[in-house]
C-alpha positions in Angstrom: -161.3 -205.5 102.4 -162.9 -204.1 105.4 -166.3 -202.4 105.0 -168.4 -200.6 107.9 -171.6 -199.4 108.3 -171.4 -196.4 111.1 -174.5 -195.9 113.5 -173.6 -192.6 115.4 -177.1 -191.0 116.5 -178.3 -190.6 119.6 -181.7 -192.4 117.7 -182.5 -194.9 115.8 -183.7 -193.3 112.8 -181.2 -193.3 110.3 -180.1 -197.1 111.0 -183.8 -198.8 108.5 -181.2 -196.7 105.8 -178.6 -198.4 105.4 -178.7 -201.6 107.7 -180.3 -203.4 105.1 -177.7 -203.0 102.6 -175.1 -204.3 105.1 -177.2 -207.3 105.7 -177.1 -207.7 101.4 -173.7 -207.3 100.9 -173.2 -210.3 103.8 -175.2 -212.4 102.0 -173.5 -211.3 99.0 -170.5 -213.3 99.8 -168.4 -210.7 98.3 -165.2 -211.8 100.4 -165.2 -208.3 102.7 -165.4 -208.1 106.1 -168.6 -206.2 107.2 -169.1 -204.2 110.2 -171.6 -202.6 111.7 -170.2 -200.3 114.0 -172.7 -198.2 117.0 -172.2 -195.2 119.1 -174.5 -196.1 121.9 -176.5 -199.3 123.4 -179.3 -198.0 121.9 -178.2 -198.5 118.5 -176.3 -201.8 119.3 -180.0 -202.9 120.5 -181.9 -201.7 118.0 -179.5 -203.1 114.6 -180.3 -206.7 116.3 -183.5 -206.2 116.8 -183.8 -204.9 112.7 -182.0 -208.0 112.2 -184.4 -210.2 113.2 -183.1 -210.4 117.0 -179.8 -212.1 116.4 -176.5 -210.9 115.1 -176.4 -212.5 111.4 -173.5 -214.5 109.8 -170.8 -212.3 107.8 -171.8 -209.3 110.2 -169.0 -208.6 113.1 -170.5 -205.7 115.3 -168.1 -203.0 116.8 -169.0 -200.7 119.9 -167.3 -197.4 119.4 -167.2 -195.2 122.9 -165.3 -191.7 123.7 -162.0 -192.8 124.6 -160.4 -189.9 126.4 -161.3 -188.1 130.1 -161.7 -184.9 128.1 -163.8 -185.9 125.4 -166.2 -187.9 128.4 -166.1 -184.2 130.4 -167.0 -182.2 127.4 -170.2 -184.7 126.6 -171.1 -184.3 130.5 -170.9 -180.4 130.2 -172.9 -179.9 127.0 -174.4 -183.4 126.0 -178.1 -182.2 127.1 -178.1 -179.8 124.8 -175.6 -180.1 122.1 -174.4 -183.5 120.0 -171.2 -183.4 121.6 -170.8 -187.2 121.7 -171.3 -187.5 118.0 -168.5 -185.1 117.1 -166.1 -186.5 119.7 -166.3 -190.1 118.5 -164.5 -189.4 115.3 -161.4 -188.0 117.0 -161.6 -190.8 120.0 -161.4 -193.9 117.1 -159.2 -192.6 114.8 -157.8 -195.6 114.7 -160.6 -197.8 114.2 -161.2 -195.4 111.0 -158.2 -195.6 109.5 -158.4 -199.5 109.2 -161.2 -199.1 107.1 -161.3 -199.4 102.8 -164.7 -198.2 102.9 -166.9 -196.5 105.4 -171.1 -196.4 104.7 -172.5 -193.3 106.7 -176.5 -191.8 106.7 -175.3 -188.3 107.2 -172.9 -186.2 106.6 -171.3 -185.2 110.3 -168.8 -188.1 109.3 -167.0 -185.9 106.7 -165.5 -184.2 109.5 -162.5 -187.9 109.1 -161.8 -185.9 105.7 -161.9 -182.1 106.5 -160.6 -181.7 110.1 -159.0 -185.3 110.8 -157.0 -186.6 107.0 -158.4 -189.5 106.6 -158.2 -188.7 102.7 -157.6 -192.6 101.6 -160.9 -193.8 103.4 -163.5 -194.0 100.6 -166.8 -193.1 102.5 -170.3 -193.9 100.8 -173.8 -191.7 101.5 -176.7 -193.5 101.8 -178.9 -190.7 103.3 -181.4 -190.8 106.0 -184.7 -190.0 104.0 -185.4 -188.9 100.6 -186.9 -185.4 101.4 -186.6 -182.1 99.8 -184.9 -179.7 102.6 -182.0 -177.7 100.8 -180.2 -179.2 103.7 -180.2 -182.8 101.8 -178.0 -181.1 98.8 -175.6 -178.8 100.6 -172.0 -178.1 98.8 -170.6 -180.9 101.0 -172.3 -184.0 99.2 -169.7 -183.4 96.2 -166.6 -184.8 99.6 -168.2 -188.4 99.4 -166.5 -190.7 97.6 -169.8 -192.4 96.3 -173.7 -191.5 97.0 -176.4 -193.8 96.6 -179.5 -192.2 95.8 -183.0 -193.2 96.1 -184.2 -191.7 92.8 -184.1 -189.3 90.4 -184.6 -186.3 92.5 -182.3 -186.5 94.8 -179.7 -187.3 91.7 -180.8 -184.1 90.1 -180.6 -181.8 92.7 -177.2 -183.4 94.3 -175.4 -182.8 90.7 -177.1 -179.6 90.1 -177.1 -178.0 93.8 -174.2 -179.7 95.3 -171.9 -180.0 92.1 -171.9 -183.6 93.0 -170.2 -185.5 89.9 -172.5 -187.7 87.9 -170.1 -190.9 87.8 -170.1 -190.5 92.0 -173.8 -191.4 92.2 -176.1 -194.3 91.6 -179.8 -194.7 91.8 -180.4 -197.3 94.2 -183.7 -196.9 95.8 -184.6 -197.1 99.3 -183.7 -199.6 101.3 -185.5 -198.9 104.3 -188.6 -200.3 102.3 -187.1 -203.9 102.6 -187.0 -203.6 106.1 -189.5 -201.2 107.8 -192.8 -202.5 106.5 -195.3 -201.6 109.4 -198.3 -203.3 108.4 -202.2 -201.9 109.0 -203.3 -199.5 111.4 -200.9 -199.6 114.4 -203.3 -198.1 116.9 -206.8 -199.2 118.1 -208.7 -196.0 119.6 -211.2 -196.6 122.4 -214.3 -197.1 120.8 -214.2 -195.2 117.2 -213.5 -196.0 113.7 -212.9 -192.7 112.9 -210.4 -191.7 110.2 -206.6 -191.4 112.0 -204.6 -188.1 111.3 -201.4 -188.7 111.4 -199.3 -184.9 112.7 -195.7 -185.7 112.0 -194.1 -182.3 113.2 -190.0 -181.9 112.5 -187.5 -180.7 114.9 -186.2 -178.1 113.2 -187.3 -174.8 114.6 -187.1 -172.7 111.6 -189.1 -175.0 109.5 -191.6 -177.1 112.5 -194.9 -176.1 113.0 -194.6 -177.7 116.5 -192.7 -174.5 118.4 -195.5 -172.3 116.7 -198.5 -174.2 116.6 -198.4 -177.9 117.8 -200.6 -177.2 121.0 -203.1 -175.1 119.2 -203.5 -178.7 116.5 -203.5 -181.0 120.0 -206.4 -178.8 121.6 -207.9 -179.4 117.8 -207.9 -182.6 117.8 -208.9 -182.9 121.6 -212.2 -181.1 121.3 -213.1 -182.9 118.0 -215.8 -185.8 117.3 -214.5 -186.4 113.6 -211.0 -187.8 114.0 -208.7 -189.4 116.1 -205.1 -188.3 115.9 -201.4 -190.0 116.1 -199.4 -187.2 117.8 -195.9 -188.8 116.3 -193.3 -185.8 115.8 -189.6 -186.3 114.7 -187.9 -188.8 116.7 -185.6 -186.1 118.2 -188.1 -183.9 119.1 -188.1 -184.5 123.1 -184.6 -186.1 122.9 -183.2 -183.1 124.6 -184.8 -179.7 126.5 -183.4 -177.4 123.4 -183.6 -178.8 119.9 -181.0 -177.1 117.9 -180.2 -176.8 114.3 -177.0 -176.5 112.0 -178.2 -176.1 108.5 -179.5 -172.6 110.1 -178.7 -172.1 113.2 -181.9 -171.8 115.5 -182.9 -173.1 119.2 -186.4 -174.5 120.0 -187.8 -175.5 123.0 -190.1 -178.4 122.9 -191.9 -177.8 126.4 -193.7 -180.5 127.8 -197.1 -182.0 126.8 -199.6 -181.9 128.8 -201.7 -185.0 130.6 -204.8 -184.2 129.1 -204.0 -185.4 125.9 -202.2 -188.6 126.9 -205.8 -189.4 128.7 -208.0 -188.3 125.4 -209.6 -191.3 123.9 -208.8 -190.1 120.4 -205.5 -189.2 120.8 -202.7 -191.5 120.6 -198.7 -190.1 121.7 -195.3 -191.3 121.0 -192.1 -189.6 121.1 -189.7 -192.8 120.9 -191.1 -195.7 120.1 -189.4 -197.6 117.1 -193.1 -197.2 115.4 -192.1 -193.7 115.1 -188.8 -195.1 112.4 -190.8 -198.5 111.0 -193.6 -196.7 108.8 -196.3 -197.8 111.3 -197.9 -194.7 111.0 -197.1 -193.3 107.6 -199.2 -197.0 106.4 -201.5 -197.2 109.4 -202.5 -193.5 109.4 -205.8 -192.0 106.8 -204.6 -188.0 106.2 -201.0 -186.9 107.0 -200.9 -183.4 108.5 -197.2 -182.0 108.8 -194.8 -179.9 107.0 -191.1 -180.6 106.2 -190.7 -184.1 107.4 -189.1 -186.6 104.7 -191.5 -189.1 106.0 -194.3 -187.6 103.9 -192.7 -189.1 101.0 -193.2 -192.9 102.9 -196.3 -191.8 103.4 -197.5 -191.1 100.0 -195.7 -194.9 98.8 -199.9 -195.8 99.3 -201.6 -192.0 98.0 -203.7 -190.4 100.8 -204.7 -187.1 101.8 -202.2 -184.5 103.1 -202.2 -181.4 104.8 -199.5 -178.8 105.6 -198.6 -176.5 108.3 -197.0 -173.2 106.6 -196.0 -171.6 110.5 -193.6 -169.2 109.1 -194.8 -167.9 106.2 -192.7 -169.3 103.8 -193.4 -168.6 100.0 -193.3 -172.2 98.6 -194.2 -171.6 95.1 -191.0 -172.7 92.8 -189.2 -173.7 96.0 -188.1 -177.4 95.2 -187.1 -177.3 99.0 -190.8 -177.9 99.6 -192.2 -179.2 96.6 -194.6 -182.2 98.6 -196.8 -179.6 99.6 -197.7 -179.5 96.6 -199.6 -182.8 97.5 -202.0 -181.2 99.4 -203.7 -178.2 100.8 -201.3 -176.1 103.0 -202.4 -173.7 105.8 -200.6 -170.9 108.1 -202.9 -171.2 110.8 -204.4 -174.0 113.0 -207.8 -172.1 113.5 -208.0 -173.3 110.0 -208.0 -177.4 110.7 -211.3 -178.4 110.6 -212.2 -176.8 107.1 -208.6 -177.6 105.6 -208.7 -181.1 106.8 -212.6 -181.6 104.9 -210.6 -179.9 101.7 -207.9 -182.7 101.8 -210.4 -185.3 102.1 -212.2 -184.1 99.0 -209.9 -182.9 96.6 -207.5 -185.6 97.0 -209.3 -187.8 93.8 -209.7 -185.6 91.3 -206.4 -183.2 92.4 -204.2 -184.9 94.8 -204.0 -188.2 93.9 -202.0 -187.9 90.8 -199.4 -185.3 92.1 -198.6 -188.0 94.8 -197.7 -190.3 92.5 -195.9 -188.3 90.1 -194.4 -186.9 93.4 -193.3 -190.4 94.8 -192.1 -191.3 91.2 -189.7 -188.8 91.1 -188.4 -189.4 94.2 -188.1 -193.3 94.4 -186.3 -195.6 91.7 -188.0 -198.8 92.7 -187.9 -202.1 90.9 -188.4 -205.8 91.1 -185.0 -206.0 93.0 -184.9 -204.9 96.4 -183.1 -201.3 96.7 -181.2 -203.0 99.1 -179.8 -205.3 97.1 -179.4 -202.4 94.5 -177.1 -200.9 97.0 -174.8 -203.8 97.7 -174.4 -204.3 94.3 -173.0 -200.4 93.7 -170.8 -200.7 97.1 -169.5 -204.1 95.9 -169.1 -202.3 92.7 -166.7 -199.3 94.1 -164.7 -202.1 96.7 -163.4 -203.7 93.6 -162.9 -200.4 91.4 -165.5 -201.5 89.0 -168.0 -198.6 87.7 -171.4 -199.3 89.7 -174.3 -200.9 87.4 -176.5 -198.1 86.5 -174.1 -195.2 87.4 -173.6 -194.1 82.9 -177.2 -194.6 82.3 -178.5 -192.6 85.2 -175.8 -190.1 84.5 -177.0 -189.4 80.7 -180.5 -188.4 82.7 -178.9 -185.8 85.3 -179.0 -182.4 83.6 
C-alpha cells in the first residue's frame, strides 16, 4: 500500500493541512508506505522544518520536477504570471501517480489525474487548505474525490448540499493544522508601545480583497495613528507574482509595491512570506482582526476577539453563507471609516460579538480530546483497508 501526501504550491501554506496527518499515520504503524512528495525546494524545506527539522521514520520524501524541455519552456514563458508549473507536473509524473493506492491532496488542481489524464483507479483524499466559507471551498468538483475529510460540520453541510458530495464520502476530522501550527504570544514587539496589535489579513483574490481597492488607504491609517500598532500580513501569495490571478472567477489584480515609509513606521510591522504568515503567529499574537474573506479569520476567532471587515465591493452579505464570519463583527465599505469602526469592534464584541464567534467557530471545527490529526489517519487508514471510516454513518445522519 503506497500512500502520498502531495505538496504542489508555489507556498507553503497548504502543507500545516495535511502534513500532520502523514506524520500520524507513520506513527500509526499501519504497514503503508508513506510519502510526502514536493514540487519545489521550498516545500521540501519547509515539510522538514514542520517536522521538527529532520525527516521522521516511516516517511520516504519524493521530489517531483517537470520532466520534459516543453513543459520547462512553457513555465519559463508564463510562470511569472500564471501557475504553469503546478499544472505541468501532473502530466510530467504520470508515472509516479499511477503507482500510488491513495493520493492526499489540499486542493483540488490535482483532479486534473482523473478528468484530463485517467488515472480513475487512484483513490485521492481532500483534506482542504482552510475551513473558510468562499463558495469556491464547495464547487461541483468536491463530489470527484474519492474521500473528504472535513473539519466540521459546515464544511460537511455545505459540501453535501452545494457540491452533491455523497454523505458516506466524508468524515469529520477536524483540523489538523492545530496540532502543528501553534504560534504562541504576541510574535512582534513594537518600538516602544503596548498598544493593542491589528492584525489586516487581506486575500489575494481580486474580486473579493480589499487590498487592490483599499489596502493603501488602511496603511496610511494606521501610519498616522497614535492608538494601534498594525501587522500588515496579507495572503501568502499576495506578492508571489506581479499579477495575482483567479480561477474561481476569473479576475487579475496587481499588487504594486509597498512603499518604504511603512516598513520604517514604528507601529507598523510587514511580512509577505515569512512562515509566521502560515503558523497562526498572528491570528494568536494579534488583539482585533481587520480583513474580509480570508479563511484565517476562523483560526483567529479559536481564542474570541474583535473583528472588523472590509466590504470593497459592495457585496450584499446578508443570507450569503459565502461570507457568513462577517457576521462576527462590524463590516465597513470604506477605509475613511477605520478609526470609528475599529472603537465599535472594541466595544461591542462582549455583549454582541463574543458569542457569534463561538457559535461561529463551533460550527466550523469538530474538535475533541484526540488530535484531528490523528482523526484523519484513522479515516485514511480506514479507506486503505476498505473499512467504512469511524464517524462517517453518524456524521452522515446530521448532513441534511
Amino acid at each position: 500500500m503506497r500512500i502520498a501526501f502531495l505538496f504542489n504550491h508555489d507556498q507553503i501554506h497548504q502543507m500545516a493541512h495535511s502534513l500532520p496527518v502523514a506524520m500520524a499515520l507513520a506513527r500509526s504503524a499501519m504497514g503503508a508506505e508513506i510519502i510526502v512528495a514536493t514540487t519545489n525546494d521550498l516545500l521540501a524545506r519547509e515539510a522538514v522544518r514542520l517536522m521538527g527539522g529532520t525527516e521522521p521514520a516511516g516517511i520516504r520524501f519524493v521530489a517531483l520536477a517537470l520532466r520534459s524541455a516543453a513543459s520547462r519552456s512553457l513555465d519559463a514563458m508564463l510562470g511569472r504570471v500564471l501557475p504553469a508549473a503546478k499544472l505541468l507536473i501532473y502530466r510530467d509524473n504520470l508515472a509516479f501517480f499511477r503507482s500510488l493506492d491513495l493520493l492526499v491532496v489540499t486542493e483540488r488542481t490535482s483532479l486534473i489525474l482523473k478528468t484530463r489524464y485517467g488515472l480513475s483507479s487512484l483513490r485521492m483524499v481532500l483534506t482542504d487548505h482552510g475551513a473558510g466559507d468562499r463558495a469556491i471551498g464547495f464547487g461541483k468538483s468536491a463530489a470527484l474525490f474519492d474521500h473528504i475529510l472535513a473539519a466540521g460540520p459546515k464544511i460537511r453541510d455545505r459540501l453535501t448540499r452545494e457540491a452533491g458530495v455523497r454523505p458516506e464520502r466524508l468524515t469529520i476530522t477536524g483540523y489538523p493544522k492545530f496540532d502543528i501550527a501553534a504560534g504562541q504570544g504576541r510574535p512582534i514587539k513594537f518600538r516602544g508601545s503596548n498598544r493593542p496589535i491589528v492584525l489586516y489579513n487581506p486575500h489575494v483574490s481580486p474580486h473579493l480583497s480589499s487590498w487592490y481597492k483599499q489596502g493603501r488607504a488602511v496603511l496610511d491609517y494606521f501610519l498616522a495613528s497614535d492608538r494601534y500598532n498594525l501587522i500588515f500580513a496579507p495572503h501568502i501569495m499576495m506578492f508571489e507574482r506581479p499579477m495575482a490571478v483567479t480561477i474561481d472567477k476569473l479576475r487579475f489584480g496587481l499588487p504594486g509595491k509597498l512603499h518604504a515609509r511603512y516598513a520604517a513606521a514604528p507601529n507598523i510591522h510587514i511580512d509577505l512570506g515569512s512562515t509566521a504568515l502560515t503558523d497562526m503567529s498572528y491570528t494568536n499574537g494579534a488583539d482585533i482582526y481587520l480583513g474580509d474573506v480570508s479563511s484565517q479569520i476562523y483560526e483567529f476567532l479559536k481564542s474570541p476577539r474583535p473583528c472588523l471587515f472590509l466590504n470593497s465591493h459592495g457585496i450584499d452579505p446578508d443570507r450569503d453563507p459565502n461570507f457568513a464570519h462577517w457576521q462576527s463583527g462590524p463590516v465597513i465599505r470604506d477605509a475613511r471609516d477605520l478609526d470609528h469602526a475599529l472603537q465599535q469592534a472594541v466595544a461591542d464584541h462582549p455583549a454582541h460579538y463574543r458569542s457569534v464567534q463561538r457559535r461561529l467557530f463551533d460550527h466550523t471545527f469538530d474538535l475533541t480530546s484526540e488530535p484531528s490529526s490523528v482523526r484523519a489517519a484513522r479515516a485514511i487508514a480506514c479507506l486503505a483497508s476498505g473499512a467504512k471510516a469511524e464517524g462517517v454513518s453518524a456524521d452522515s445522519r446530521l448532513a441534511h
